[in-house]
C-alpha positions as CSV (number, residue, x, y, z in Angstrom):
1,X,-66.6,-102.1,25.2
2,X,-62.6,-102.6,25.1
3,X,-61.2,-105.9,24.3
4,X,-58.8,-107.5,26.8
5,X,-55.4,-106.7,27.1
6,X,-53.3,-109.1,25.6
7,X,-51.1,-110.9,28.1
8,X,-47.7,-109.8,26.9
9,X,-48.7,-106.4,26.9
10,X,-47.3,-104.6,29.6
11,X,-49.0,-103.5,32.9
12,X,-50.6,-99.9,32.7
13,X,-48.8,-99.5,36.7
14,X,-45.4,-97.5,35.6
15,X,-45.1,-93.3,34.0
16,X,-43.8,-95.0,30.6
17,X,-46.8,-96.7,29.7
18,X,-49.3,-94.8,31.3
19,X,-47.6,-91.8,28.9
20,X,-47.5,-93.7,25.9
21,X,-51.4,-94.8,25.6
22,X,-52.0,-90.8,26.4
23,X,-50.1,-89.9,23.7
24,X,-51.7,-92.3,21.4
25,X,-54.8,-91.0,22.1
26,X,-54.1,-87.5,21.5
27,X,-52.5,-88.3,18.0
28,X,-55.5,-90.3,17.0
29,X,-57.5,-87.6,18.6
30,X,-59.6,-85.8,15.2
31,X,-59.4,-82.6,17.2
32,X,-55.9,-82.6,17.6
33,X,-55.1,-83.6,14.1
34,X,-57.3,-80.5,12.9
35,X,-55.1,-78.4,15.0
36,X,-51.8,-79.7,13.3
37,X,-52.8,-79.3,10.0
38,X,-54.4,-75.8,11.3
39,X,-51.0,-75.1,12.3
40,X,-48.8,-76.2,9.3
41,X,-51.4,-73.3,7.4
42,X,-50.6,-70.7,10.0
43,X,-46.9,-71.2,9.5
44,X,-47.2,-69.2,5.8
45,X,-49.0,-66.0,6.7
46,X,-46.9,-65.9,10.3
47,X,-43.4,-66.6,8.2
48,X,-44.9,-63.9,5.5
49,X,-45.7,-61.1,8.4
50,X,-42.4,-62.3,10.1
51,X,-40.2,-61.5,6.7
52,X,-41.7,-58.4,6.4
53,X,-41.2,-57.2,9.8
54,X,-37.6,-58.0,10.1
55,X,-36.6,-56.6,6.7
56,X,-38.6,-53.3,8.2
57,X,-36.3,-53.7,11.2
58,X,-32.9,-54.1,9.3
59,X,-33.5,-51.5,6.5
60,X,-34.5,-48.6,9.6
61,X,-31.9,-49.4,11.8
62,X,-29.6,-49.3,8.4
63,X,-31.1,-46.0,7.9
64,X,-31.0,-44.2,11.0
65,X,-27.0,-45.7,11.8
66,X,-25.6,-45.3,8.3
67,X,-27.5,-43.8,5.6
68,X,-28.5,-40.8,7.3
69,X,-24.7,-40.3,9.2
70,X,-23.2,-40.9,5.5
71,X,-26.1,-38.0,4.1
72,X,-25.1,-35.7,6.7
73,X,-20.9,-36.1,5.8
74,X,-20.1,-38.4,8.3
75,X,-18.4,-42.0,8.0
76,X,-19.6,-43.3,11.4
77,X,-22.3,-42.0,13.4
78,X,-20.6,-39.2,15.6
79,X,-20.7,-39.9,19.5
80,X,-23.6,-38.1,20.4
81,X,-25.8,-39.9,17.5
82,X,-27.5,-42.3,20.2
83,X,-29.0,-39.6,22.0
84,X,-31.7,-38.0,20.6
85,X,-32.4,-41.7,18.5
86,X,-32.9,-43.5,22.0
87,X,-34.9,-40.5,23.3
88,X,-37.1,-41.0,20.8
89,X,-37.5,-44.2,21.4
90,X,-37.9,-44.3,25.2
91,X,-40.4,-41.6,24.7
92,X,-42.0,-43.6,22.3
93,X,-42.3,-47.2,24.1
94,X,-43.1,-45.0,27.4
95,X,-46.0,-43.9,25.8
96,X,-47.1,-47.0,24.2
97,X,-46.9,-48.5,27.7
98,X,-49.1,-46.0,29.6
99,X,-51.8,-46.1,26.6
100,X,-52.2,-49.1,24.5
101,X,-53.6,-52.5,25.7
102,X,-50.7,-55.1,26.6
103,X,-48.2,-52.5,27.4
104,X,-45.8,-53.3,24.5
105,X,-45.0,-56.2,25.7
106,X,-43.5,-58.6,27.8
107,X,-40.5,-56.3,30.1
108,X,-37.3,-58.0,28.8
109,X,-36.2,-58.2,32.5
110,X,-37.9,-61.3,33.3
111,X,-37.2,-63.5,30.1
112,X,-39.0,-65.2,27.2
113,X,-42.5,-65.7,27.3
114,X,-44.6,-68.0,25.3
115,X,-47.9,-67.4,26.9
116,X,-50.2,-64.0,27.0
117,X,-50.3,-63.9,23.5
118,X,-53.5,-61.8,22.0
119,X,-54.2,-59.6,18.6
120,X,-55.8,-57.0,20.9
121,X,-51.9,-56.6,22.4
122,X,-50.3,-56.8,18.9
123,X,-50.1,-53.3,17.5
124,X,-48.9,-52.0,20.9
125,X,-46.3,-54.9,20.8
126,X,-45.2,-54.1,17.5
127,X,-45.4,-50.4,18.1
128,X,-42.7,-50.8,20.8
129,X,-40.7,-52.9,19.1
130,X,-39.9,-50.1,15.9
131,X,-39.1,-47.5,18.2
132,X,-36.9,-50.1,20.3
133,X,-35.4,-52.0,18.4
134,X,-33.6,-49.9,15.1
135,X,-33.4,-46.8,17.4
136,X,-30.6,-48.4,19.4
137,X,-32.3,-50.5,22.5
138,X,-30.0,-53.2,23.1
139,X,-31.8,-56.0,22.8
140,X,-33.0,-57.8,20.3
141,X,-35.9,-59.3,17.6
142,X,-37.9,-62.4,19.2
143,X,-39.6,-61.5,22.4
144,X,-41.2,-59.4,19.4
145,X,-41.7,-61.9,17.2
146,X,-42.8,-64.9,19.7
147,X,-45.8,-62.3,20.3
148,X,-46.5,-61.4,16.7
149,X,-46.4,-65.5,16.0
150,X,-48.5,-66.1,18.7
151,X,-51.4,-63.2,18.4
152,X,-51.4,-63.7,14.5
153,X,-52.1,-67.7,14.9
154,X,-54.9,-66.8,17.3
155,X,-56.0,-63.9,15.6
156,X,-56.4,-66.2,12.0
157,X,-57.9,-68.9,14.1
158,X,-60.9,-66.3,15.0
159,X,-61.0,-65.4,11.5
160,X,-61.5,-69.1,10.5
161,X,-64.5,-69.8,13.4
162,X,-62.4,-72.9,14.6
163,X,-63.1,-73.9,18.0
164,X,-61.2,-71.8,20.3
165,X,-60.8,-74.7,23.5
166,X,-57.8,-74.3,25.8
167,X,-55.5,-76.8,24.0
168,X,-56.1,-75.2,20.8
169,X,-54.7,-71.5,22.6
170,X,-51.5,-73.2,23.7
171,X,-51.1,-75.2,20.4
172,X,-51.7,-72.4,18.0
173,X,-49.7,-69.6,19.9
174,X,-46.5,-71.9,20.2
175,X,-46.9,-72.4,16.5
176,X,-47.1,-69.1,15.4
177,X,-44.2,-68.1,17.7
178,X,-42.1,-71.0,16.2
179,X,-43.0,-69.9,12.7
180,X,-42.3,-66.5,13.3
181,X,-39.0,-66.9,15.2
182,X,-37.6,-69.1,12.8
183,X,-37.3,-66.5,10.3
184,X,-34.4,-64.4,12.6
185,X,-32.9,-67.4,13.5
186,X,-33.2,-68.7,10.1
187,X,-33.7,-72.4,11.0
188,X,-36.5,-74.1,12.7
189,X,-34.5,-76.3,14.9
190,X,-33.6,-73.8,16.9
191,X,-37.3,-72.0,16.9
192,X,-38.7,-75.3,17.9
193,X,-36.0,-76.0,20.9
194,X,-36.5,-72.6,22.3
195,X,-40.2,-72.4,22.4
196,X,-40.5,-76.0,23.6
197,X,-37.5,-75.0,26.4
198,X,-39.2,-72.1,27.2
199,X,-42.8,-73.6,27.4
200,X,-41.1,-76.1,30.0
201,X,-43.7,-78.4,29.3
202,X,-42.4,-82.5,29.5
203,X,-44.0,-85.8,28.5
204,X,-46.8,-86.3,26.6
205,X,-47.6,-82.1,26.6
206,X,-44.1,-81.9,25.0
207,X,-45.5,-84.0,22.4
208,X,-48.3,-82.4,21.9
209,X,-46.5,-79.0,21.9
210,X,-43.7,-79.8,20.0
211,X,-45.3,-81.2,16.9
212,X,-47.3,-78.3,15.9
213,X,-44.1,-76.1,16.3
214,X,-42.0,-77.8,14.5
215,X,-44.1,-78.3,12.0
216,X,-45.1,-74.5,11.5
217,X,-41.3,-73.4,12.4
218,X,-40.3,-76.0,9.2
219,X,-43.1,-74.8,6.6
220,X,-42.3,-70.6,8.1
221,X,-38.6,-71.3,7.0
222,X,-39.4,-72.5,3.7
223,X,-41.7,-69.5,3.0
224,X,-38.7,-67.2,4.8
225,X,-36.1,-69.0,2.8
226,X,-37.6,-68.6,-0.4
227,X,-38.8,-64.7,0.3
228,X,-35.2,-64.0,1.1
229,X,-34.1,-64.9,-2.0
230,X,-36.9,-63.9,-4.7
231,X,-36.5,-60.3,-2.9
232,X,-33.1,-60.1,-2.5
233,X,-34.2,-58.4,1.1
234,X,-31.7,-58.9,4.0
235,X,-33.2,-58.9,7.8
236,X,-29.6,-59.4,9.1
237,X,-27.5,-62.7,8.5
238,X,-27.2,-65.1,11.5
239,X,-24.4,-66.9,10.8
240,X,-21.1,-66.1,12.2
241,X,-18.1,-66.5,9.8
242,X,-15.0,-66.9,11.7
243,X,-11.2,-65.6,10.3
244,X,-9.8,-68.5,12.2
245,X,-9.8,-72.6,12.2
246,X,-11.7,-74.9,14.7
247,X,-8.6,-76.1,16.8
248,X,-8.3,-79.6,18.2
249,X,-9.7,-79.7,21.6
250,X,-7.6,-80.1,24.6
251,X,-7.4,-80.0,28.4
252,X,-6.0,-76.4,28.6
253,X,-9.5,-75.8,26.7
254,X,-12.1,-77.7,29.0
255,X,-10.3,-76.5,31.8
256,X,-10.4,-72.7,30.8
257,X,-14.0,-73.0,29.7
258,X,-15.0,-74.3,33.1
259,X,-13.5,-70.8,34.6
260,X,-14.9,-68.4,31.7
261,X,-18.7,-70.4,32.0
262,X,-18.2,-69.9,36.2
263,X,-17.3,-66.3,36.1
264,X,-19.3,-64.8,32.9
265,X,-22.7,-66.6,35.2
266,X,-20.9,-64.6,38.3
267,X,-20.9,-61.7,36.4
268,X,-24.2,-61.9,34.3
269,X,-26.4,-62.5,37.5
270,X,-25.7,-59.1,39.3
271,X,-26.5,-57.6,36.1
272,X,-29.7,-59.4,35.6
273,X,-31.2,-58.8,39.2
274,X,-30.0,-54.9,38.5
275,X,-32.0,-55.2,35.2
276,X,-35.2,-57.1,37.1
277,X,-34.8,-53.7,39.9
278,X,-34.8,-51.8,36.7
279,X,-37.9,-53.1,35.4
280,X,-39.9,-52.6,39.0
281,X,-38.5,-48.9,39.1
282,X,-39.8,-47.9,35.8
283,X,-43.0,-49.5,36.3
284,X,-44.1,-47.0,38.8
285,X,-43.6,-44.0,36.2
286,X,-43.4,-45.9,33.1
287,X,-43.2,-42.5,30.5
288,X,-40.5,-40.6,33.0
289,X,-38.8,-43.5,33.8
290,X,-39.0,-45.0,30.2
291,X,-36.9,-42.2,29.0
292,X,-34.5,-41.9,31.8
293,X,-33.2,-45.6,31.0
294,X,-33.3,-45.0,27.6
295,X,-31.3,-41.7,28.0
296,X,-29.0,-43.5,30.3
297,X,-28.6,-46.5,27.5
298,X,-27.4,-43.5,25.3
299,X,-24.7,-42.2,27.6
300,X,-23.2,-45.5,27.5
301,X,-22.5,-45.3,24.0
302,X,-21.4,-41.6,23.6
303,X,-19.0,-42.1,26.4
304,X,-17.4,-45.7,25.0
305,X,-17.4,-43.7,21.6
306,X,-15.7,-40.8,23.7
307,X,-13.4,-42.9,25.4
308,X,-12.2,-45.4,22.9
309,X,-12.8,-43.3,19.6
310,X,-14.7,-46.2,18.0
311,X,-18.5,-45.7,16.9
312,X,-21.3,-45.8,19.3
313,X,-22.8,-48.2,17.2
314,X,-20.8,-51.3,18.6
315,X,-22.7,-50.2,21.8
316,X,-26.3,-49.8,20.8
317,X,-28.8,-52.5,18.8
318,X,-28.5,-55.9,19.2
319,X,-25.1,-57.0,18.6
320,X,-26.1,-59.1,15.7
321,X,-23.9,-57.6,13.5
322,X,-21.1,-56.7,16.1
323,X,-21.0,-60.3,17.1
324,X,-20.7,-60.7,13.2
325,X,-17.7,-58.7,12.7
326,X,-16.2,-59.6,15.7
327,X,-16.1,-63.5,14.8
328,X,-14.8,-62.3,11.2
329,X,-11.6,-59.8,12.5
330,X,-11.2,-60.3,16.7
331,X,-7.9,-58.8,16.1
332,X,-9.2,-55.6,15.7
333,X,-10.5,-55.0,19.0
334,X,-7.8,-54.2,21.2
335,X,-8.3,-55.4,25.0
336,X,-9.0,-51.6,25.7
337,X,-11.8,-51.6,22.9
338,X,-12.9,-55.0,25.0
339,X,-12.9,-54.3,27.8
340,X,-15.2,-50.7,27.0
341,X,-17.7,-52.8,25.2
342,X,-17.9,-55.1,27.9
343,X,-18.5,-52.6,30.7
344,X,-20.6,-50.1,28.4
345,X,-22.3,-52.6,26.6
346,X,-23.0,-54.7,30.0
347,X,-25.2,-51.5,31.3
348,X,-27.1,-50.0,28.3
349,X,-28.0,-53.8,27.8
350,X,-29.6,-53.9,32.0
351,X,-31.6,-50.2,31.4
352,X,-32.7,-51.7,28.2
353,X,-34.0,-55.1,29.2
354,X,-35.5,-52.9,32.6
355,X,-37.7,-50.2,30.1
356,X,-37.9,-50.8,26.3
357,X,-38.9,-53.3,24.4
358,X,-37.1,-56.6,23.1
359,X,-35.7,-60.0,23.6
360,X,-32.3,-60.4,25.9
361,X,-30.6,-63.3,23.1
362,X,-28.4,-61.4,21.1
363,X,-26.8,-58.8,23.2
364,X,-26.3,-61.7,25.3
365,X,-24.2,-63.8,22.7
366,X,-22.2,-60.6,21.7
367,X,-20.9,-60.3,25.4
368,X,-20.2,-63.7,25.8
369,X,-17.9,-63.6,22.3
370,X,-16.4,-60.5,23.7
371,X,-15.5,-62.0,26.8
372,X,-13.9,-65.0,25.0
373,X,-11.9,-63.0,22.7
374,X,-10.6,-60.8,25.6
375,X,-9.5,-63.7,27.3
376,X,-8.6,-65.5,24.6
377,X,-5.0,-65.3,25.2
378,X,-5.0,-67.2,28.3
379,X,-2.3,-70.0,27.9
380,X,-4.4,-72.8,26.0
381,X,-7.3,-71.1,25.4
382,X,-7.5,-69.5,21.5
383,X,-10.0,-67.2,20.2
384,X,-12.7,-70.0,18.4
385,X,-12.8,-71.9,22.1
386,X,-12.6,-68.9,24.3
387,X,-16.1,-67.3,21.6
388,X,-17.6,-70.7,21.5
389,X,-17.6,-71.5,25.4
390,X,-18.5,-67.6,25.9
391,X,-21.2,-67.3,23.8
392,X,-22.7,-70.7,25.6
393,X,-22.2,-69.7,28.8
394,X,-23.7,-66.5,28.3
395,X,-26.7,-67.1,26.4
396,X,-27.3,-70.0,29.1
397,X,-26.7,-67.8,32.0
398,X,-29.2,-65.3,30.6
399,X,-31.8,-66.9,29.2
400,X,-31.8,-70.1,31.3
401,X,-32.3,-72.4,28.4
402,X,-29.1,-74.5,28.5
403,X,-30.8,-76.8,25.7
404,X,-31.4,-73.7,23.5
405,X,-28.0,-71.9,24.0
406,X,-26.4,-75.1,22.9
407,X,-28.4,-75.6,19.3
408,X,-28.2,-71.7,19.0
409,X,-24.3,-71.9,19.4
410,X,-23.7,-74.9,17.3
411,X,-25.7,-73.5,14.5
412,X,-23.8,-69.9,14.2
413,X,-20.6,-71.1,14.6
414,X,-21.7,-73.7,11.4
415,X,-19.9,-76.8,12.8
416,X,-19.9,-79.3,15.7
417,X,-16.0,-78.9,16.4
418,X,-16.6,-77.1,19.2
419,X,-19.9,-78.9,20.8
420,X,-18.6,-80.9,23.5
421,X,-16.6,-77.3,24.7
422,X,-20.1,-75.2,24.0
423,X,-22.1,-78.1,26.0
424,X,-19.6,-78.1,28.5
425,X,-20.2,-74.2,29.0
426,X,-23.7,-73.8,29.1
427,X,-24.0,-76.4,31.7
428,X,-22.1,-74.9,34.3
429,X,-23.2,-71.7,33.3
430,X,-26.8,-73.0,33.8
431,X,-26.0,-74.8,37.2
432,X,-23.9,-71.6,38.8
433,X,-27.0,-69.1,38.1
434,X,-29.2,-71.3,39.5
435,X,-27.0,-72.1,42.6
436,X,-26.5,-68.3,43.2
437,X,-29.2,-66.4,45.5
438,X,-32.0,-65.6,42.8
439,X,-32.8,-61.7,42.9
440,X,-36.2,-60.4,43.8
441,X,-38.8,-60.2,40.9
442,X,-39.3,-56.9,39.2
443,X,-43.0,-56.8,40.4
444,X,-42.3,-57.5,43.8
445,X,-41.4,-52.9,44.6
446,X,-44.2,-52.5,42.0
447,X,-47.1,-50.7,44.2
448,X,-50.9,-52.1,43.6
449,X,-52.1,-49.3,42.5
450,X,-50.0,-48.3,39.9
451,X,-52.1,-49.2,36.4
452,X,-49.0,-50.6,34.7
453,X,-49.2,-53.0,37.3
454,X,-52.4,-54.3,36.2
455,X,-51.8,-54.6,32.9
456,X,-48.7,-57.4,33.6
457,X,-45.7,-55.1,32.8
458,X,-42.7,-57.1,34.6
459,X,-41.6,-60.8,35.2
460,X,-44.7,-63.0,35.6
């Protein structure tokens, strides 16, 4: 039996309160308590699998871009390099697709996923993601690694006999996707935001959501931050170290950051529906069609190597370490060399997203930069601002996470200078793509009979 409410208690009628005694019970809930310690443990061996995975990543892509052009007398890789590499690689996720349980993946078309997670998908998901990823696929590490996180936590929690109920799938696979994405974007902040964003869950869920993230995301980066340096490994430096100084804000700045947000969510939305049509053509013949994009992706880099003489590397991967050197020198790019990347760049990074295997963040944040720089010169403007709001707008436009694009922002560029400009950004970037007609989903010209189909390949 209860004892009375006090009189000065407030009424149980409104959301607030109603919320509040839910989320006391849940954190006096033993069960749930179990979990969050369950999931502080699961951040070490998901940080540990993460480390080792990246530094797999970096040292291949290393391998097959420089060490092996430098072996065979070259200083860059030659313009044709990306061909037979993304061959390979569309070959190779094609086949992983038509074969192995969980298709590789989530299809980077329709965005980041924290649900689905499952050790029976993992060595198809990892599969996909070494011939992606340091073969050339644009795209990037943490669609990857939000599924390693998350089939590793439940994988460990069926090793350990605990009690597999519905609130203990959601809670472990968020925290091993925290864990494990906190180790490329080396803090947990930002790992927490973006699975909590993405999750889209709100009141006391987020609670319950967000505590056992951030608390495996926090214990991951100490085991990541420590492995980094006792190994003296690199998986690729996410911080961006800019040649110039933060400028005071002005008008001329808001103003122009308004236009760049409005048109790079003009121009990122065709290219996102063409990447979602993508996606639902290569589902009906994944193998063929696989290595059709994948070719295509290729021909993009040869001919902006062709065209502009620079190496088809600036083209393929990620654009972790393009974005990296374009923050440090932005006067070497001429607006030629810009304005290649951006259109080259801009289609390898749609077939990608449409038929290997990745996340869309990082090839996303290098063509924001790019567009800044390019239009850096605009009377006002200045490189930092024109990077910053670019970068913003473009990871908010892509990954409609306006939230997350802000924290990621803020935390390359290293200082809040620039955060009422990158907020600014995102925002409008985030309220033009949604106002703009929203492109049909990538299953919707995927026939019912085709056994891709089945097996969830394409925006859910």
């Amino acid at each position: 039996m209860t004892e009375p409410r006090p009189a000065s208690d407030p009424p149980v009628t409104g959301t607030q309160p109603q919320e509040a005694e839910v989320l006391r019970d849940m954190l006096r809930s033993p069960g749930y308590l179990k979990a969050l310690a369950f999931c502080a443990l699961i951040g070490i061996p998901v940080s540990l699998a993460a480390f080792w995975f990246l530094v797999m990543l970096h040292e291949l892509e290393h391998a097959l871009w420089a060490d092996l052009p430098h072996a065979m007398g070259w200083d860059s890789p030659p313009w044709w390099w990306p061909l037979p590499l993304l061959l390979v690689a569309g070959t190779a996720v094609g086949l992983v697709v038509t074969h192995l349980p969980g298709a590789g993946g989530h299809v980077p078309a329709s965005g980041l996923h924290t649900g689905g997670a499952s050790s029976a998908a993992l060595p198809g998901v990892l599969l996909a993601a070494v011939a992606s990823l340091p073969f050339g696929a644009v795209l990037g590490p943490e669609a990857p690694l939000i599924a390693l996180g998350g089939g590793l936590a439940l994988m460990f929690r069926n090793l350990a006999r605990a009690p597999a109920t519905p609130q203990s799938t959601v809670l472990l696979g968020a925290a091993g996707a925290a864990a494990a994405v906190s180790a490329i974007f080396g803090n947990p902040l930002i790992a927490a935001v973006l699975l909590i964003e993405v999750a889209g869950v709100g009141g006391p869920q987020l609670f319950a959501v967000m505590l056992p993230a951030l608390l495996s995301s926090g214990v991951g980066a100490l085991v990541f931050t420590g492995l980094g340096r006792w190994t003296g490994l690199a998986t690729g430096e996410l911080s961006l170290h800019l040649s110039l100084p933060f400028p005071r804000l002005d008008v001329a700045d808001v103003l122009w950051a308004v236009v760049l947000a409005a048109t790079l969510a003009a121009v990122l939305h065709p290219l996102l529906a063409g990447a979602r049509a993508i996606a639902a053509y290569v589902t009906v013949r994944p193998l063929v069609r696989t290595v059709e994009c994948a070719a295509g992706a290729a021909v993009c880099a040869a001919l902006y190597a062709l065209i502009t003489g620079r190496s088809p590397g600036e083209i393929v991967s990620s654009g972790q370490a393009g974005l990296t050197g374009l923050a440090a020198d932005p006067h070497a790019w001429g607006v030629g060399a810009l304005v290649a990347v951006l259109l080259f760049k801009g289609a390898a990074y749609a077939l990608c997203l449409g038929s290997l295997r990745g996340g869309p963040v990082f090839p996303a944040l290098f063509l924001g930069a790019a567009a800044g720089v390019l239009l850096a010169p605009l009377p006002g403007l200045g490189v930092v601002p024109g990077m910053a709001a670019g970068m913003a707008a473009a990871g908010a436009a892509t990954l409609r996470l306006p939230v997350s694009s802000v924290v990621l922002v803020i935390l390359l560029l290293g200082s809040s200078a620039m955060m009422p400009l990158v907020i600014l950004a995102a925002v409008v970037a985030f309220i033009v793509t949604e106002l703009l007609p929203p492109g049909s989903a990538a299953t919707s010209r995927t026939p019912a009979r085709d056994p891709a189909a089945k097996r969830g390949v394409g925006p859910s």
